[in-house]
N, C-alpha and C positions, 0 to 999 in steps of 0.2 A: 725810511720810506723816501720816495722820488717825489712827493707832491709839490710841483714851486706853485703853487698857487698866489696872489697878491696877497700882500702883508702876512706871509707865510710868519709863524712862531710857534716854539713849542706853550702847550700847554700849562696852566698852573699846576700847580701839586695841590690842594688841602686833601687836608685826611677826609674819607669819605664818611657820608654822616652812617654808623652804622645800621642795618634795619632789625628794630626789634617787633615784638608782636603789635604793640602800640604803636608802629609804623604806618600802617594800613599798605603794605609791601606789595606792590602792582603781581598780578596773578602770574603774569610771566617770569615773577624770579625760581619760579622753580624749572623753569628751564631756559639755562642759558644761551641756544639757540634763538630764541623771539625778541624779537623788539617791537615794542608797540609806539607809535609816531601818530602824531597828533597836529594838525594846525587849525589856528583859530584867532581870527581877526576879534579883538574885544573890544576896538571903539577907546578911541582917546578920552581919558576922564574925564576932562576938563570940557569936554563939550556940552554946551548947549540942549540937553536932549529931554528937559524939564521929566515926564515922568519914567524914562530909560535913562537917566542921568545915573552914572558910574554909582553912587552912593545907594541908590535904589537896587541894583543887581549885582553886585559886588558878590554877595555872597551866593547867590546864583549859578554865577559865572565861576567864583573860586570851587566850588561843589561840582560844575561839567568837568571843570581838568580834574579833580580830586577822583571821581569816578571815575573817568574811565582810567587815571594812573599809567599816563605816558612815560615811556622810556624818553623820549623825545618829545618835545613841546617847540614848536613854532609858535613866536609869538606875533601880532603884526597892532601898531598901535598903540603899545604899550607902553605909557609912560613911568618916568621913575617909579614913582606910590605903587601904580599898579604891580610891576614887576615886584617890589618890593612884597605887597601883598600875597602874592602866588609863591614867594618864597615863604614868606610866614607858614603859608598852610601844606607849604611843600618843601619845606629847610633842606632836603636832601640834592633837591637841582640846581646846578653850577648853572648860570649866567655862560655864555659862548655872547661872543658881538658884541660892536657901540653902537649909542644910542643915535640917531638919523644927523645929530650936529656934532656928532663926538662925545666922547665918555658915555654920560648919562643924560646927555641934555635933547630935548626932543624926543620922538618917539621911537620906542624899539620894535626893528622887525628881527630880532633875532632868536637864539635857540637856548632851550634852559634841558639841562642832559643828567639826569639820573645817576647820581657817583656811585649808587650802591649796587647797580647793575652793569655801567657801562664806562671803561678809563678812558679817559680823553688824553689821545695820544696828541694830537698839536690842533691847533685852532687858526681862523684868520676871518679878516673881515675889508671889505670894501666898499665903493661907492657906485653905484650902478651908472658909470660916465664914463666916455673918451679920459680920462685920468682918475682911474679906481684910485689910485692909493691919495689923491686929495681929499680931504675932509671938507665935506660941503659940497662937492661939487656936480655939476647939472649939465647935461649934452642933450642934442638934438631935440626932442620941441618939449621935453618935459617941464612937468611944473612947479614939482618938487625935488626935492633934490631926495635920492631912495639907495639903499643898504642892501648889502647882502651878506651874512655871518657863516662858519662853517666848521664844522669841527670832523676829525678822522679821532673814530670811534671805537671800541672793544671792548665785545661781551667778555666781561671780568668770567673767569674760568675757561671760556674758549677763546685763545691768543690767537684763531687763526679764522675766528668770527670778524671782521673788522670791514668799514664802510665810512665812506663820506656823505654825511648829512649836510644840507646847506638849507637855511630856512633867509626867505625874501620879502619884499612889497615892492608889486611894481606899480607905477605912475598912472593916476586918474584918468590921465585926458592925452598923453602924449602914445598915440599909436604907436610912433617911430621910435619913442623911447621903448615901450617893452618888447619889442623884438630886439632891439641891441642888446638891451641889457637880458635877454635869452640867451641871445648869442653871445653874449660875456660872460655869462656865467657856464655855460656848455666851454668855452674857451680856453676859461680858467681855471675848469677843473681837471685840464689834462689828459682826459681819457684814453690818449693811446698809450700809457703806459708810466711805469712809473723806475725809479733807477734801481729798480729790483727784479725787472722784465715780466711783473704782472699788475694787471690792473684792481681797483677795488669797486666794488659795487657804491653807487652812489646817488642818493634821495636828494628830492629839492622839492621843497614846501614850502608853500606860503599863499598871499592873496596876490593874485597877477593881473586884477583884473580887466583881466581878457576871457571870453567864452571857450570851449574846448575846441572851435574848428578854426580859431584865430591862430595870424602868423606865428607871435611869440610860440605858441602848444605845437606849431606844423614845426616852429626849431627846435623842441625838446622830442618830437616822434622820430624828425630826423636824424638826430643823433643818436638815436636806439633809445631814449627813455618811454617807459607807458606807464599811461595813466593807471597808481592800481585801484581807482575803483570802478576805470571801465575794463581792467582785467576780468574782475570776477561779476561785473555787470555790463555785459556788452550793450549799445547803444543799438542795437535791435532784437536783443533779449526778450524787453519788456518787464523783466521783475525789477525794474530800479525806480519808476515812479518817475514824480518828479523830484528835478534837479539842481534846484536853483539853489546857490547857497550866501546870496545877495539881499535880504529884503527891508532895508530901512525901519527895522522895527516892526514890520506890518507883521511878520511872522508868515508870508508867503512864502511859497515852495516852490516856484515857476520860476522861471530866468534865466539865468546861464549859469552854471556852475561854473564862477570866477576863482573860486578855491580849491585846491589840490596837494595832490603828493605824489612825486612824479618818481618812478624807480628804474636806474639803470645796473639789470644784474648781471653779471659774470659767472658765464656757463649756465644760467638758467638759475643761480640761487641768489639772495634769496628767494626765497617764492611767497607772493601775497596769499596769505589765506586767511584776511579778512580785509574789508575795505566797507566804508558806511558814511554817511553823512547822517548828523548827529541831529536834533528838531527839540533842542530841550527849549520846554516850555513851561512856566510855571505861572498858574494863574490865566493862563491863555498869553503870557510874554514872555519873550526873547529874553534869552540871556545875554544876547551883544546884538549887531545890525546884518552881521552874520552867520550863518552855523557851521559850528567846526566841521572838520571831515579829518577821519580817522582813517587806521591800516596798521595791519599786524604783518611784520613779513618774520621768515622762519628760514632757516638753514637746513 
């Protein structure tokens, strides 16, 4: 493939964990064309959050990914335990990305990928700054210093199914920073073409938080990505409700939808035909500060 994307590498090898019926094997593996993609901000463990404190909904939260059984999982916030945790209850998905300081230190926004459906042909990861390949590092007014992970994908049985996933967090409070780091990420994923003279269809998930009519989202329309869950619910539709997927625990639905999955397809495929934001609640509470938001796209 052509992809020079930053800190381009190929991929690991392990053996893929096989799926037996004791699996609980995402409904898509019976057909190789679907991928189901999933992002969902879970709220760093270690906070503060007395009775939304990570030990409180752990199992909550491990049970929304277990259900809906992502092909792809964006994860935003995730610290080591955490991540480790989602593996326990999902052994089958390979880790993609480091953690926000490097390795595993700090929080992870990146992507954990399904081996039993999907090979991961090469992977990479970055820093959302004026010098991505610095670890650590922070541009224009942000506050944090924020990641971005990426792996080029293939549905196991169809080698000519294939797609670039990138899963992100952009910056609280620095305007200026998530539009750069929109436009770095559109930048670096090379869209016109790659050293094989076609391009691949390419996802980008994660918490941006920015609302849907903000600059960073006006860089990702620009570049041909759409939102797919204002694909299949147009924002004068009317059947989507509300849309918030922001609410501090309250378990509000109003806001902006600062969480997404953005798809850029080639020739029209894949094609979204499902998109949702998720409202799991249990007890009348949140399973993180966020609710995930899903999408199944198809070949």
């Amino acid at each position: 493939m052509g992809w020079l994307l930053v800190a381009c590498e190929p991929a690991p090898a392990p053996a893929p964990v096989p799926a037996t019926e004791s699996d609980g094997a995402p409904a898509s593996a019976a057909d190789p064309c679907v991928v189901r993609l999933m992002t969902f901000n879970i709220r760093y463990g270690t906070a503060d959050d007395g009775e939304h404190h990570w030990t409180r909904r752990r199992e909550h939260a491990l049970e929304v990914i277990s259900e809906w059984a992502p092909d792809i999982l964006a994860v935003q916030e995730a610290l080591d335990f955490q991540v480790d945790a989602i593996r326990e209850r999902l052994p089958w998905l390979q880790v993609v990305g480091e953690h926000r300081d490097g390795g595993r230190g700090g929080e992870f926004s990146g992507l954990l990928v399904d081996t039993r459906r999907l090979e991961i042909v090469r992977t990479g990861h970055f820093w959302l700054s004026e010098t991505p390949q610095a670890p650590r590092s922070r541009s224009w007014d942000t506050a944090l210093h924020r990641t971005a992970s990426w792996a080029e994908v293939e549905v196991r049985g169809a080698p000519d199914r294939r797609m670039v996933v990138l899963g992100t967090h952009f910056d609280h409070r620095g305007a200026m920073a998530r539009e750069h780091s929109a436009k770095l990420i559109v930048s670096s994923l090379e869209l016109e073409g790659s050293a094989n003279g076609w391009v691949l269809p390419c996802i980008v998930m994660g918490d941006f938080n920015a609302g849907e009519s903000s600059a960073p989202m006006e860089v990702f329309r620009g570049a041909g990505f759409l939102d797919t869950f204002r694909v299949l619910h147009g924002a004068d539709s009317g059947d989507a409700g509300p849309t918030g997927t922001f609410h501090a625990f309250r378990g509000t639905t109003d806001g902006d939808k600062i969480d997404g999955i953005w798809l850029l397809a080639v020739s029209g495929e894949p094609r979204v035909v499902q998109a949702e934001i998720l409202r799991p609640r249990r007890d009348g509470r949140p399973a993180s500060d966020h609710d995930p938001v899903v999408a199944v796209v198809e070949w």
